[in-house]
C-alpha positions in Angstrom: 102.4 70.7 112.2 105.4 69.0 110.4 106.1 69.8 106.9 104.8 66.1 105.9 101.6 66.8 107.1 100.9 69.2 104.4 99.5 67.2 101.2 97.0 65.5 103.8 95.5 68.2 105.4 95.1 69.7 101.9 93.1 66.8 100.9 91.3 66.9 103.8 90.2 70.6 102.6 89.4 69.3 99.4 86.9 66.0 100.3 85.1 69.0 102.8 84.9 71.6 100.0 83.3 68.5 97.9 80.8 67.6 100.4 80.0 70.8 101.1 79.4 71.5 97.6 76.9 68.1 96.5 75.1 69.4 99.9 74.4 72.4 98.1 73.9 70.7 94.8 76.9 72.6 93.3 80.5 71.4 91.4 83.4 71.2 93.5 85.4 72.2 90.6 83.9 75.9 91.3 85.9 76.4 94.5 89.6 76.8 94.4 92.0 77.4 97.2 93.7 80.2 97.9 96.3 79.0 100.8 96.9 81.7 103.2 100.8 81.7 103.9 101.1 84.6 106.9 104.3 83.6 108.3 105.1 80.5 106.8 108.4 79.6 105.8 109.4 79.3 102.5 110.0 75.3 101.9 106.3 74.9 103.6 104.5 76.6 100.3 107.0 74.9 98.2 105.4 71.4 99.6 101.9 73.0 99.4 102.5 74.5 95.6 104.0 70.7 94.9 100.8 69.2 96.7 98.7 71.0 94.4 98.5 74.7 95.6 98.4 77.1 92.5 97.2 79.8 94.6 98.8 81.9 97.3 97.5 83.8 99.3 99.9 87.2 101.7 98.4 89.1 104.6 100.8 91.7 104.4 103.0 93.4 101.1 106.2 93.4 102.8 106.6 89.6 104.3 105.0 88.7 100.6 108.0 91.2 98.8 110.5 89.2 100.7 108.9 85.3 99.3 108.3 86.3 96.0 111.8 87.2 95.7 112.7 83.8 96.7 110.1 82.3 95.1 108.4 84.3 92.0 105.8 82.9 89.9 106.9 79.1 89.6 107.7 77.2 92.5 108.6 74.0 91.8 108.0 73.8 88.4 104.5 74.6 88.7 102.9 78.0 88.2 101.7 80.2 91.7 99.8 83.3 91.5 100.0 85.1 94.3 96.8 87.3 96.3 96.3 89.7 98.6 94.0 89.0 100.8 94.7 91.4 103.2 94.4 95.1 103.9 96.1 97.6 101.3 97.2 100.3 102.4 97.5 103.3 99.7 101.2 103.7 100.0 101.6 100.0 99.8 100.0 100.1 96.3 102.9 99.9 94.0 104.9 97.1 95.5 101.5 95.5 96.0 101.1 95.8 92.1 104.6 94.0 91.2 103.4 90.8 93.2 99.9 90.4 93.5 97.6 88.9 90.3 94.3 89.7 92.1 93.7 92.4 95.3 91.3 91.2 97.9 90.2 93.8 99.7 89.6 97.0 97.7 87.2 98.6 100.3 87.4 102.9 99.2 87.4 104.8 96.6 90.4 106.4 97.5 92.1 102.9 97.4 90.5 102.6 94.1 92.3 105.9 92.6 95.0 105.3 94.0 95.5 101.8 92.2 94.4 103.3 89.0 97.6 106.1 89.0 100.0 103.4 90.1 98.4 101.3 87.5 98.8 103.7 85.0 102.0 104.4 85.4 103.0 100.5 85.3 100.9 100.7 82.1 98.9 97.2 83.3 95.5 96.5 84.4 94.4 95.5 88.5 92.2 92.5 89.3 90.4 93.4 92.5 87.6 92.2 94.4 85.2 94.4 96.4 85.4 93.6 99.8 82.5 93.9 102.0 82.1 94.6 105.7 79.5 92.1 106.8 80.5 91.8 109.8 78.7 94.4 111.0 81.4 96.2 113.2 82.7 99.5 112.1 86.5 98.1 113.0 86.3 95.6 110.3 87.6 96.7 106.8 85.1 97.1 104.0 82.6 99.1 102.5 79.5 99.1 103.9 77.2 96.4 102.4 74.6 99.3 102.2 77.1 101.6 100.1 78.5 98.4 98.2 76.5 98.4 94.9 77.5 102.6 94.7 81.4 102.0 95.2 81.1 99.4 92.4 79.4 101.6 89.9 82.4 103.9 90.8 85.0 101.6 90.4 83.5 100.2 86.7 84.5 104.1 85.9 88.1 103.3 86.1 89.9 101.6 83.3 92.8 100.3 84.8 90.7 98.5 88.0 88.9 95.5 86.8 86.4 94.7 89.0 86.5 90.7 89.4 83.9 89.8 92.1 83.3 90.4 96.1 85.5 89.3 99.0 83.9 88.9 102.6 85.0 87.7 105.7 82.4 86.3 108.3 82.1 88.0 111.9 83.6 85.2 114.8 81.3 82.9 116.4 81.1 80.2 118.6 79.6 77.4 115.7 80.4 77.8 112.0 76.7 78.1 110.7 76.7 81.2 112.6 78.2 82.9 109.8 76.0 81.8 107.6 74.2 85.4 107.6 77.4 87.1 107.2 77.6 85.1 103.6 74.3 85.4 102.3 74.9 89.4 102.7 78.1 89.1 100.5 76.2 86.6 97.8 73.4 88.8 97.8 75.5 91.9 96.9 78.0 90.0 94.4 74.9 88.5 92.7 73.4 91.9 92.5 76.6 93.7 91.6 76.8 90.6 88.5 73.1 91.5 87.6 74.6 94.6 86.3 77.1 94.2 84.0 79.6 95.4 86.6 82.3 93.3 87.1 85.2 92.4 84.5 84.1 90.0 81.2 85.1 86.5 82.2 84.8 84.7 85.5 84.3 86.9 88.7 84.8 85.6 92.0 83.4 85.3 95.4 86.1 84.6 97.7 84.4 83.8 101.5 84.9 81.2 104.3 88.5 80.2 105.9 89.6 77.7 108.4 87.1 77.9 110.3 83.8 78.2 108.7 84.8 77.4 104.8 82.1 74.6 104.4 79.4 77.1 105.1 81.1 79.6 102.6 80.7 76.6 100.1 77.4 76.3 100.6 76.1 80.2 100.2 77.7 80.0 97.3 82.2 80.7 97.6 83.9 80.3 94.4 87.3 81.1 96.6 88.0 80.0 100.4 91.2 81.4 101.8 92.9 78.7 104.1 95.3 78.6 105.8 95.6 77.4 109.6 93.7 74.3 107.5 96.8 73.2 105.5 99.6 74.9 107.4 98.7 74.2 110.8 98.9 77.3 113.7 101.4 79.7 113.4 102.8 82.4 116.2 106.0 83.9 114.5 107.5 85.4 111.5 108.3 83.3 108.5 111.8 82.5 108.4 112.6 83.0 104.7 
């Protein structure tokens, strides 16, 4: 995919994130975009940031150390807040903390501590989502959903990690409303998390659904889909930055 064909297949997302939303009787204005940028060069999220992007999305800390640095929090004149919607590994948790504005995939306790002493030593405060394995393989990352609500109660202990809502990512199938089941899991357990005063004052999240199988996400109930094939078209190599 060219560079051009960026602001299109952005709006493309957005008229399928809208339908999918009046199916389910919900606003559109409820979903935003996080636009997954694994190895895409540099210029490409300038276009999608200039298209209308204000939300970036990194696989991986180190590729995202070496954009920020070239790119920081405003790109083009407009602001970016960058995510990490991949894994975190614990001794990946400090750099992780100078870039990201929200965490994706807290899925342990010891992940959890482990923010919280690299937190406190930045003297700041973590927005993280739970993320939850409903999938149901064991090579997946996640908590359980099972052991979900528990790790949540833990986490609330912690006064540097503010829980902000759930993250899940559907198991692959064959047709998109197959991962329908895999969402209503991850709604069931944000909505019961919610029910108890767990998560962070203010707006939580439940970021669900990519490329693939976003418009079912949207209707069980995402307040985040993480694209990225969608807007950026396929990519096999490293960003060049």
């Amino acid at each position: 995919m060219s560079s051009s064909d960026i602001a299109p297949r952005l709006e493309s997302i957005r008229r399928r994130i809208s339908e999918a939303a009046a199916r389910a009787g919900r606003d559109p204005g409820e979903v935003e975009i996080v636009a997954v940028t694994k190895n895409v060069e540099v210029e490409a999220i300038r276009e999608a940031v200039t298209a209308g992007v204000s939300m970036i999305g990194e696989n991986r800390v180190q590729e995202a150390r070496r954009k920020f640095a070239v790119l920081g929090t405003s790109i083009e004149g407009r602001a970016a807040a960058w995510h990490l919607v991949g894994h975190l590994q614990t001794n990946k948790v400090r750099p992780a903390l100078e870039i990201f504005s929200l965490i994706h995939s807290l899925d342990s306790w010891k992940l959890a501590c482990e923010i919280q002493r690299i937190a406190e030593r930045m003297d700041r405060a973590v927005e993280c989502l739970l993320e939850i394995n409903v999938s149901g393989k064991p090579t997946r990352f996640g908590v359980d959903p099972g052991e979900a609500l528990a790790l949540a109660r833990q986490v609330s202990t912690l006064d540097r990690v503010r829980l902000a809502g759930v993250m899940a990512i559907a198991a692959a199938v064959d047709a998109k409303d197959q991962a329908r089941p895999c969402f209503r899991i991850a709604r069931e357990i944000y909505g019961t998390i919610r029910d108890e005063g767990i998560f962070r004052p203010g707006r939580v999240h439940l970021s669900m659904g990519m490329t693939q199988d976003f418009e079912v996400a949207v209707e069980e109930g995402a307040t985040m889909v993480r694209i990225g094939t969608g807007i950026f078209g396929p990519r096999q190599r490293e960003a060049v930055l």
